[in-house]
C-alpha positions as protocol buffer text, in pm:
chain_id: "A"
residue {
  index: 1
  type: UNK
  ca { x: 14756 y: 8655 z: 7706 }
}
residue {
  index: 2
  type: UNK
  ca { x: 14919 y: 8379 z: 7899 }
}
residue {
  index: 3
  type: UNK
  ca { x: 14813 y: 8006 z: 7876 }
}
residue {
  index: 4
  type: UNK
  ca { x: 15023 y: 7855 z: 8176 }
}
residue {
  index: 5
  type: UNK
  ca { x: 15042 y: 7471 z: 8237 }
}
residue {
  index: 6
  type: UNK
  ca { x: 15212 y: 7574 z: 8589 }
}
residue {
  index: 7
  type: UNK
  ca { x: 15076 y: 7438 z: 8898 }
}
residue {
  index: 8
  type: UNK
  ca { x: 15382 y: 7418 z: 9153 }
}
residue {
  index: 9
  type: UNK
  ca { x: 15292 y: 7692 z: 9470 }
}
residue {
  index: 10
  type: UNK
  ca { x: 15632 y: 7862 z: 9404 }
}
residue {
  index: 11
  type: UNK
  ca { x: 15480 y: 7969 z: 9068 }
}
residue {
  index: 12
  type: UNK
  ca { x: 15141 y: 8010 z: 9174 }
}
residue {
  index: 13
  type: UNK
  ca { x: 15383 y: 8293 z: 9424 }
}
residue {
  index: 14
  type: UNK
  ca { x: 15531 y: 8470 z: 9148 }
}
residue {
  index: 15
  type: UNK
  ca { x: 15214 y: 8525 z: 8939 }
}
residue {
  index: 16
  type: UNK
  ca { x: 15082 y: 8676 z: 9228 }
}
residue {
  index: 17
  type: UNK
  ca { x: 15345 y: 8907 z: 9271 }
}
residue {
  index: 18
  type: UNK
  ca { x: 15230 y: 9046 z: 8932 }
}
residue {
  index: 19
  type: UNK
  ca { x: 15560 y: 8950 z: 8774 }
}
residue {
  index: 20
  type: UNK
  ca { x: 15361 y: 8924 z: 8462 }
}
residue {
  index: 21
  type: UNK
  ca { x: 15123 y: 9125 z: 8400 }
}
residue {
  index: 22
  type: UNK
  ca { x: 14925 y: 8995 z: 8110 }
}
residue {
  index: 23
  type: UNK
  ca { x: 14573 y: 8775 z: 8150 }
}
residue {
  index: 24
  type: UNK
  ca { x: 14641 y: 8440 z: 8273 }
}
residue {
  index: 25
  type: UNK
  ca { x: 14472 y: 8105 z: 8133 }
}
residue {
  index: 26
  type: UNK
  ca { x: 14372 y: 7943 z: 8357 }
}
residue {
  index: 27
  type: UNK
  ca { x: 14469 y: 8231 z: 8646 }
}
residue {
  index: 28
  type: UNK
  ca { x: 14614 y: 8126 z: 9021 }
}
residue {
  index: 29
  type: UNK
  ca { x: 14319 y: 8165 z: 9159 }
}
residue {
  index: 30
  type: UNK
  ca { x: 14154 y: 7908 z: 8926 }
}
residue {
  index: 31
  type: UNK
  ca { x: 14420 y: 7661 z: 8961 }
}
residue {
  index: 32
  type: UNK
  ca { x: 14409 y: 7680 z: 9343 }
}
residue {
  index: 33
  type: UNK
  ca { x: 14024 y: 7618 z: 9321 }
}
residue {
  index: 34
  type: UNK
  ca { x: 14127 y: 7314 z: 9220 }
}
residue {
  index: 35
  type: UNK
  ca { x: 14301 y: 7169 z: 9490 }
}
residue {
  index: 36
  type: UNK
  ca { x: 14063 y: 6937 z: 9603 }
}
residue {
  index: 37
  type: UNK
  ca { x: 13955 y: 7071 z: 9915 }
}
residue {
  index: 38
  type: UNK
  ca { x: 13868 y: 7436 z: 9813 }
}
residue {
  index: 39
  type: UNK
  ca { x: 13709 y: 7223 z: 9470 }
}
residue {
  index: 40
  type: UNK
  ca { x: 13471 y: 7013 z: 9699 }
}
residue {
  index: 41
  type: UNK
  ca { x: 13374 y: 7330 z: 9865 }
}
residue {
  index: 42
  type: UNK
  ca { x: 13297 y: 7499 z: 9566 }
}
residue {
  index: 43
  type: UNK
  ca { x: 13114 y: 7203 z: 9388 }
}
residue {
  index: 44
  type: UNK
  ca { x: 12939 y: 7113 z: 9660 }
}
residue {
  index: 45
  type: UNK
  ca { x: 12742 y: 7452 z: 9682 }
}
residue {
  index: 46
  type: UNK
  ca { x: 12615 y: 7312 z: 9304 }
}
residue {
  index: 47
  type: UNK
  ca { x: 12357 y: 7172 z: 9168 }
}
residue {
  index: 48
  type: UNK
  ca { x: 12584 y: 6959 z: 8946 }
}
residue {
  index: 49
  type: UNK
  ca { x: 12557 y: 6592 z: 9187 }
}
residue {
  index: 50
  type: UNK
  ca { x: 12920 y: 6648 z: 9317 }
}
residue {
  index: 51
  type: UNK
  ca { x: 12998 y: 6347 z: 9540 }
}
residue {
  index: 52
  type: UNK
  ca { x: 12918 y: 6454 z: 9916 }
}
residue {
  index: 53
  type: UNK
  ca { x: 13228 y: 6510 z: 10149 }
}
residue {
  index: 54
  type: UNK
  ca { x: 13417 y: 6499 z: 10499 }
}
residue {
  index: 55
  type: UNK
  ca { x: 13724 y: 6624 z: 10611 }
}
residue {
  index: 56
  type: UNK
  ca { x: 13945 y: 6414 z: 10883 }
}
residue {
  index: 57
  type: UNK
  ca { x: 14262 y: 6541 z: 10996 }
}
residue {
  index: 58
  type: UNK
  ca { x: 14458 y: 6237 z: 10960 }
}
residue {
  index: 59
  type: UNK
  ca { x: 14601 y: 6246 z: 11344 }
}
residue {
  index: 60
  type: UNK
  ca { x: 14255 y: 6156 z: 11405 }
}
residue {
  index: 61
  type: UNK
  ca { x: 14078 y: 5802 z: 11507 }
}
residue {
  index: 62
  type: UNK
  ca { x: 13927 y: 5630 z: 11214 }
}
residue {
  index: 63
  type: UNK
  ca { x: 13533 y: 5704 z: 11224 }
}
residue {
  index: 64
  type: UNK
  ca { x: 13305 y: 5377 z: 11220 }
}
residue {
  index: 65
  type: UNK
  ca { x: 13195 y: 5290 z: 10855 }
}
residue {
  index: 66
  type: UNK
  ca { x: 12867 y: 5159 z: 10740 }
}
residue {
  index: 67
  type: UNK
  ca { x: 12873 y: 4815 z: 10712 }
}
residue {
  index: 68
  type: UNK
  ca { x: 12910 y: 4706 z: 10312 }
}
residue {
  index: 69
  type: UNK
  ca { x: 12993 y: 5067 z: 10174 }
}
residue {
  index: 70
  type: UNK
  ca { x: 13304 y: 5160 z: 10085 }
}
residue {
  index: 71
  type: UNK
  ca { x: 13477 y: 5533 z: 10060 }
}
residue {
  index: 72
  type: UNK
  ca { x: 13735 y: 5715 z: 9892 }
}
residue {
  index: 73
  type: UNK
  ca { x: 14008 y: 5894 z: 10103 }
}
residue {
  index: 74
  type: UNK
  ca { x: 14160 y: 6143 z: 9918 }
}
residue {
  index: 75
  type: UNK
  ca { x: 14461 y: 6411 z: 10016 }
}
residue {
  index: 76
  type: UNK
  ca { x: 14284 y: 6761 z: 10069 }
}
residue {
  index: 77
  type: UNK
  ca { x: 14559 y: 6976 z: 9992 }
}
residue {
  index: 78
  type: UNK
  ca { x: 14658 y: 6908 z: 9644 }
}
residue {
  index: 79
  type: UNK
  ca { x: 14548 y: 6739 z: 9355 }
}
residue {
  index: 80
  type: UNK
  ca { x: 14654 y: 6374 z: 9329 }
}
residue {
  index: 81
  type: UNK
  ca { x: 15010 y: 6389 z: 9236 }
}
residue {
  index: 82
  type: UNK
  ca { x: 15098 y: 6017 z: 9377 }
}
residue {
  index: 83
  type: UNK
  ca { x: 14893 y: 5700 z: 9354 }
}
residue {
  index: 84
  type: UNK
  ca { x: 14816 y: 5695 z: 9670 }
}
residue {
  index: 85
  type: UNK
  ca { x: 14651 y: 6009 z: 9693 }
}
residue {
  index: 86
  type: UNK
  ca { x: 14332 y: 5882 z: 9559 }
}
residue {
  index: 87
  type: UNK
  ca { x: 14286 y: 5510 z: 9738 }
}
residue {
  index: 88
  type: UNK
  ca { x: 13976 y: 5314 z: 9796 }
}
residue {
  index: 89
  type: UNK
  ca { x: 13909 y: 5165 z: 10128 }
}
residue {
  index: 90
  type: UNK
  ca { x: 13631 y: 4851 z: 10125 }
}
residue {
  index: 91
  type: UNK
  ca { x: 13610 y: 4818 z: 10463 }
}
residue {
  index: 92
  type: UNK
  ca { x: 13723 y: 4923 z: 10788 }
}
residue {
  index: 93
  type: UNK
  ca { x: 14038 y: 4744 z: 10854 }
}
residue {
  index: 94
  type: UNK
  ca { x: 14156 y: 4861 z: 10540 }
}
residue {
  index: 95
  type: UNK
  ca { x: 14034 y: 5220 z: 10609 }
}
residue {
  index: 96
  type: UNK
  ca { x: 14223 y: 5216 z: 10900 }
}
residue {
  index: 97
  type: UNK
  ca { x: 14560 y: 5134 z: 10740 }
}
residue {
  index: 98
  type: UNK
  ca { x: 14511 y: 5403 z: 10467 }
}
residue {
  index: 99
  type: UNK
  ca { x: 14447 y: 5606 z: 10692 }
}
residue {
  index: 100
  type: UNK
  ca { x: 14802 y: 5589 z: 10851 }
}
residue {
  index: 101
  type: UNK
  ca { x: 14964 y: 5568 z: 10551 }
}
residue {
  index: 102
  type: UNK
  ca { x: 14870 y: 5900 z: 10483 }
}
residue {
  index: 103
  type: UNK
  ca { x: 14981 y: 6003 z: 10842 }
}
residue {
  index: 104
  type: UNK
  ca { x: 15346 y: 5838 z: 10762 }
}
residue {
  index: 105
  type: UNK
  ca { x: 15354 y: 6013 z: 10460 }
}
residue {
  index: 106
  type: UNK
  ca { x: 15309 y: 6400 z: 10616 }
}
residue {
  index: 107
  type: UNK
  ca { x: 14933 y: 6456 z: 10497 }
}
residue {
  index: 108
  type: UNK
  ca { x: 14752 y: 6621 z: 10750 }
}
residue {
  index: 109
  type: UNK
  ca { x: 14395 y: 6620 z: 10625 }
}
residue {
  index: 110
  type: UNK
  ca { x: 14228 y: 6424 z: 10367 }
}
residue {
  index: 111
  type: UNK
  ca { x: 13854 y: 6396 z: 10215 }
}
residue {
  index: 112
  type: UNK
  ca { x: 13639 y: 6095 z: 10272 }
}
residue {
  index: 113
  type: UNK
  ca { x: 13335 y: 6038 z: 10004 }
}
residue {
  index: 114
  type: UNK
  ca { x: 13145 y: 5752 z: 9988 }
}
residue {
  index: 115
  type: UNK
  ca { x: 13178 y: 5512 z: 9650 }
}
residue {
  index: 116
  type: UNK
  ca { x: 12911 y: 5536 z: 9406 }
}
residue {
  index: 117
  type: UNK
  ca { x: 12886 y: 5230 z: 9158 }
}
residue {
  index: 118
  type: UNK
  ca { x: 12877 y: 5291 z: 8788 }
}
residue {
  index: 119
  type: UNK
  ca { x: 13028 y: 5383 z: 8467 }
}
residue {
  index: 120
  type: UNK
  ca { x: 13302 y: 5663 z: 8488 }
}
residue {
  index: 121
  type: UNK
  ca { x: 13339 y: 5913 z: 8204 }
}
residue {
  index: 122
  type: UNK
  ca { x: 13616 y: 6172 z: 8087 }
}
residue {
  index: 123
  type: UNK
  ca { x: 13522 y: 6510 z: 7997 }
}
residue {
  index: 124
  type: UNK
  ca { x: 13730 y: 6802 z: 7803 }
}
residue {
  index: 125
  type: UNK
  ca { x: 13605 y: 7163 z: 7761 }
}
residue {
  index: 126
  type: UNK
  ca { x: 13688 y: 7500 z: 7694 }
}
residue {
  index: 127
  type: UNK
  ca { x: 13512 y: 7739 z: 7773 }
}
residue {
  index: 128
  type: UNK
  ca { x: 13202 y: 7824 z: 7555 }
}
residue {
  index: 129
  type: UNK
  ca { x: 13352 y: 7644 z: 7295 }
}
residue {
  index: 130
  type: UNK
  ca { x: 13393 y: 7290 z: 7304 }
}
residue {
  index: 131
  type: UNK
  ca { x: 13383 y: 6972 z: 7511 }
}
residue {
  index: 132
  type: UNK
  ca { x: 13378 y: 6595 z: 7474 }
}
residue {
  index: 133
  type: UNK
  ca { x: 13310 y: 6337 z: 7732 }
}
residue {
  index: 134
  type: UNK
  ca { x: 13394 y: 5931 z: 7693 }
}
residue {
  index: 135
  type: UNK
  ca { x: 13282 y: 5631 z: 7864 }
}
residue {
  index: 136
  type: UNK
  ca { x: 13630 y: 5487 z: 8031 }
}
residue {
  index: 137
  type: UNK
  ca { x: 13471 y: 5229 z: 8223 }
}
residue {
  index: 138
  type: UNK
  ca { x: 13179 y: 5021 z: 8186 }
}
residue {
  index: 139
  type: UNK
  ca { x: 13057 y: 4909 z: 8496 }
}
residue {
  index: 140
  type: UNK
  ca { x: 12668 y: 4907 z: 8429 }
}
residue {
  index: 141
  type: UNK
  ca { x: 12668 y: 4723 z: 8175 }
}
residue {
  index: 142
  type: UNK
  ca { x: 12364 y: 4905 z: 8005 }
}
residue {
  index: 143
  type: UNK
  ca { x: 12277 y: 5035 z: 7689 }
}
residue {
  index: 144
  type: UNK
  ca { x: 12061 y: 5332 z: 7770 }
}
residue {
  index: 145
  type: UNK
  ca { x: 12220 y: 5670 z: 7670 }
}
residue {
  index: 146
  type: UNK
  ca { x: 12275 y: 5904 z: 7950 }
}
residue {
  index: 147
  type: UNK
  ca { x: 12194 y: 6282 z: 7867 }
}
residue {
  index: 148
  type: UNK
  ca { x: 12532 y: 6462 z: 7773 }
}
residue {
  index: 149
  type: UNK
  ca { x: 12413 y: 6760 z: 7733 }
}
residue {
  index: 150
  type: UNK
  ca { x: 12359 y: 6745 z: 8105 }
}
residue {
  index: 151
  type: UNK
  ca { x: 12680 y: 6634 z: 8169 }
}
residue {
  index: 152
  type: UNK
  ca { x: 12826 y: 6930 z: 7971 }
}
residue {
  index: 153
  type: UNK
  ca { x: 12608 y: 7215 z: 8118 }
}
residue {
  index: 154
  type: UNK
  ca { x: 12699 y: 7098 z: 8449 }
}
residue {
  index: 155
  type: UNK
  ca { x: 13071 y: 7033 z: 8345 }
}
residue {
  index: 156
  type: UNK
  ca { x: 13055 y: 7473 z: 8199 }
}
residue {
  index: 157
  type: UNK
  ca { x: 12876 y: 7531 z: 8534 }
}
residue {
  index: 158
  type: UNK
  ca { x: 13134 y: 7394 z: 8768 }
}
residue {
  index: 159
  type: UNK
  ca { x: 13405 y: 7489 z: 8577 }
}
residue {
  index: 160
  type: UNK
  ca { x: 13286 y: 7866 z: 8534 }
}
residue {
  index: 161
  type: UNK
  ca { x: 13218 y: 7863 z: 8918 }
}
residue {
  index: 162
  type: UNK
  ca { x: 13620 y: 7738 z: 8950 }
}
residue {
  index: 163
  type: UNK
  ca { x: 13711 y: 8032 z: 8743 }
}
residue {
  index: 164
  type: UNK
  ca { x: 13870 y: 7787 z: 8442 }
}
residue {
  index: 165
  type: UNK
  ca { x: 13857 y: 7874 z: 8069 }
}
residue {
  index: 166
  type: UNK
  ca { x: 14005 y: 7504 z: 7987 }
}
residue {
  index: 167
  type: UNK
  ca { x: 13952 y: 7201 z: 8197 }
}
residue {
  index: 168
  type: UNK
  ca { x: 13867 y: 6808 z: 8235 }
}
residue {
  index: 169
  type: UNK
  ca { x: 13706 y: 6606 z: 8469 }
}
residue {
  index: 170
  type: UNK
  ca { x: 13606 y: 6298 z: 8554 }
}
residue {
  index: 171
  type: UNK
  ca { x: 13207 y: 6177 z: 8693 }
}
residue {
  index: 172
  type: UNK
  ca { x: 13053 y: 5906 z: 8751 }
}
residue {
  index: 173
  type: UNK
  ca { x: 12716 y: 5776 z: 8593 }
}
residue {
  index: 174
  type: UNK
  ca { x: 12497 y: 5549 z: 8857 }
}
residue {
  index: 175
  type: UNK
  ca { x: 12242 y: 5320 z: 8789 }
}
residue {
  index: 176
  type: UNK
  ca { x: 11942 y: 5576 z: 8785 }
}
residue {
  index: 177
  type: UNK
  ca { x: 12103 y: 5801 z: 8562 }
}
residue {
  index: 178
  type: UNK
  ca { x: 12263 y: 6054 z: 8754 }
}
residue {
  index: 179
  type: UNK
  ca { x: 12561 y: 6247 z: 8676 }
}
residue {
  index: 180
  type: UNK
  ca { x: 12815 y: 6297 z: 8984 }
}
residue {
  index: 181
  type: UNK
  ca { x: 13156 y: 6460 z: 8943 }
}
residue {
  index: 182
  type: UNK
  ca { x: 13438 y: 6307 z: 9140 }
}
residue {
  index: 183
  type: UNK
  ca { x: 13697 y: 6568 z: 9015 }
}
residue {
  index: 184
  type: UNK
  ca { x: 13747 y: 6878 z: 8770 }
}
residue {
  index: 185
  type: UNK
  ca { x: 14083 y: 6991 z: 8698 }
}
residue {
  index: 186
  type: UNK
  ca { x: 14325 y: 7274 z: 8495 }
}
residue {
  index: 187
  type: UNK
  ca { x: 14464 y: 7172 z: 8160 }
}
residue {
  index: 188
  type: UNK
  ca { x: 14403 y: 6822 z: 8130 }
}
residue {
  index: 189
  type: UNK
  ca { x: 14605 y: 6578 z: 7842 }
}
residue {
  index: 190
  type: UNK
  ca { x: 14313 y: 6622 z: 7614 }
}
residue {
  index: 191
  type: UNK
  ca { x: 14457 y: 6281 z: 7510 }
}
residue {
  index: 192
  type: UNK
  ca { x: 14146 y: 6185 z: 7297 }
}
residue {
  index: 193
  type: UNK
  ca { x: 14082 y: 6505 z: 7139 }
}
residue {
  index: 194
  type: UNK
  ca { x: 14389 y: 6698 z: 7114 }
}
residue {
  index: 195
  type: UNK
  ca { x: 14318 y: 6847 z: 6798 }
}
residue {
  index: 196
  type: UNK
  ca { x: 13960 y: 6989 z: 6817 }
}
residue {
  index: 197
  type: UNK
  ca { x: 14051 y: 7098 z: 7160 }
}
residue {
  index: 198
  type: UNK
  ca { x: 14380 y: 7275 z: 7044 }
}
residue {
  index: 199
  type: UNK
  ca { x: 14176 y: 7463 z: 6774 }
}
residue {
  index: 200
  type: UNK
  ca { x: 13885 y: 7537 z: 7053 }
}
residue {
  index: 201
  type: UNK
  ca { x: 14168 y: 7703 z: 7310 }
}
residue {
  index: 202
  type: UNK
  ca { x: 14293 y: 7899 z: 6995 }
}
residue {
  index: 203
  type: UNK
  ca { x: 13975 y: 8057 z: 6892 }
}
residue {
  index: 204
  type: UNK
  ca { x: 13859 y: 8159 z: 7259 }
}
residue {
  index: 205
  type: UNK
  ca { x: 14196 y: 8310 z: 7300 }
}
residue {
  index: 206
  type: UNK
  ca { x: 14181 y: 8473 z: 6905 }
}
residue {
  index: 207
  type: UNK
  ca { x: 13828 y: 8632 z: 7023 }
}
residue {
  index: 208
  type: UNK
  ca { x: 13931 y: 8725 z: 7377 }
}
residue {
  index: 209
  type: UNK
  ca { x: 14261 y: 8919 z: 7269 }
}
residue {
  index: 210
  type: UNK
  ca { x: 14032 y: 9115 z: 6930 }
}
residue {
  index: 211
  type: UNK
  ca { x: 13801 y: 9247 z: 7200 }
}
residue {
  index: 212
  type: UNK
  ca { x: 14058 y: 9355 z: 7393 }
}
residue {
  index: 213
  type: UNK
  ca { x: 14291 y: 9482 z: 7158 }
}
residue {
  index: 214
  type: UNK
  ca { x: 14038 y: 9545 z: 6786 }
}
residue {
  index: 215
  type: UNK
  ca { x: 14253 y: 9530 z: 6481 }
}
residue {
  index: 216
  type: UNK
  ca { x: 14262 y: 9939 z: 6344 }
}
residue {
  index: 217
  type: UNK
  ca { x: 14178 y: 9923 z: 5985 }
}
residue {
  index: 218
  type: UNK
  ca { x: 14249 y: 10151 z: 5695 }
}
residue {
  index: 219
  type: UNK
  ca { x: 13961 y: 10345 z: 5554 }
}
residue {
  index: 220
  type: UNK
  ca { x: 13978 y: 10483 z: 5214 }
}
residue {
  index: 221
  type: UNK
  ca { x: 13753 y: 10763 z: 5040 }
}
residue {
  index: 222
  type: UNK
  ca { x: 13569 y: 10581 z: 4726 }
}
residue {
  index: 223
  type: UNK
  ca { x: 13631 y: 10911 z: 4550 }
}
residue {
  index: 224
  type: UNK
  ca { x: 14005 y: 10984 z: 4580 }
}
residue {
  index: 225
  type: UNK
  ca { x: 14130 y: 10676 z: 4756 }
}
residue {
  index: 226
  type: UNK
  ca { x: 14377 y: 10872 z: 4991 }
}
residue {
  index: 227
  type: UNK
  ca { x: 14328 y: 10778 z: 5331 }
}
residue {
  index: 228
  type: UNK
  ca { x: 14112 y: 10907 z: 5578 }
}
């Protein structure tokens, strides 16, 4: 079994040329289901409150915005592997220069999703075996507890339908209540759990490799003890 951190295209090549022919956590497919264009199309297909999206070619006129909204543009081909690849645009003036800086900077298409106002949370899982989610920005300023036990069954849900065994993501929490995931990526820091997550990763990948390969034990006769 594999556990690969790799993300780089040129990799993502090689493992497809079968140069290694072991399992692969978390596989190429997996990790290109997470650039965020084939991600949005995935998530959007669930019933997990993943942020509605548009695609613009960025050779193409800025659309009129609603007035007082603002809206994410984000770089479809990749994750975010610059600042600017994730920028938020509060009106249309400023939309419009974003815009073109992602022209000047060779990105041909990006995502556009509207901003939702609330708390934002981290989340950390493997799969079937642990996760943890934390409140990293407090926007709402309430004290009612949101259900995270949704939040994880949607967070194994998306993640299963990505085709990762470990993952993170990030979601918002609005003012009603509602859950809505802005992104879901492969192998995350795990910066506030490192540990239990470490131990998590090592028994899913103890079980998976025993059912594959089960350790061949000695049997003895209670009589003689010579082995049989």
């Amino acid at each position: 079994l594999v556990l690969t951190m790799a993300q780089a295209e040129e990799t993502l090549q090689a493992l497809d040329r079968n140069l290694v022919s072991s399992p692969i956590w978390n596989s190429q497919t997996a990790i290109r289901n997470c650039y965020r264009k084939a991600m949005s199309s995935i998530l959007s297909k669930l019933n997990v409150g993943y942020v509605p999206f548009s695609l613009l070619a960025t050779e193409q006129k800025a659309p009129s915005l609603p007035a007082g909204e603002s809206f994410w543009l984000k770089r479809s081909d990749f994750h975010a592997i610059a600042d600017e690849d994730v920028t938020l645009a509060e009106n249309q003036k400023e939309f419009e220069e974003k815009l073109a800086r992602f022209r000047t900077r060779g990105v041909k298409e990006i995502i556009i999703q509207r901003h939702i106002h609330g708390d934002i949370y981290k989340f950390y899982g493997v799969r079937g075996k642990f996760f943890k989610a934390i409140k990293v920005r407090n926007f709402l300023k309430s004290e009612e507890q949101p259900s995270m036990e949704l939040l994880e069954s949607r967070s194994f849900q998306a993640a299963e339908a990505l085709g990762l065994m470990i993952f993170g993501g990030d979601a918002i929490l609005d003012a009603q209540g509602n859950f809505h995931f802005i992104d879901l990526n492969d192998w995350p820091s795990f910066r506030i759990c490192r540990d239990e997550a470490s131990k998590a990763i090592g028994a899913l990948a103890s079980e998976f490799l025993t059912s594959r390969h089960p350790v061949k034990t000695r049997a003895y006769s209670a009589s003689t003890s010579t082995h049989v």
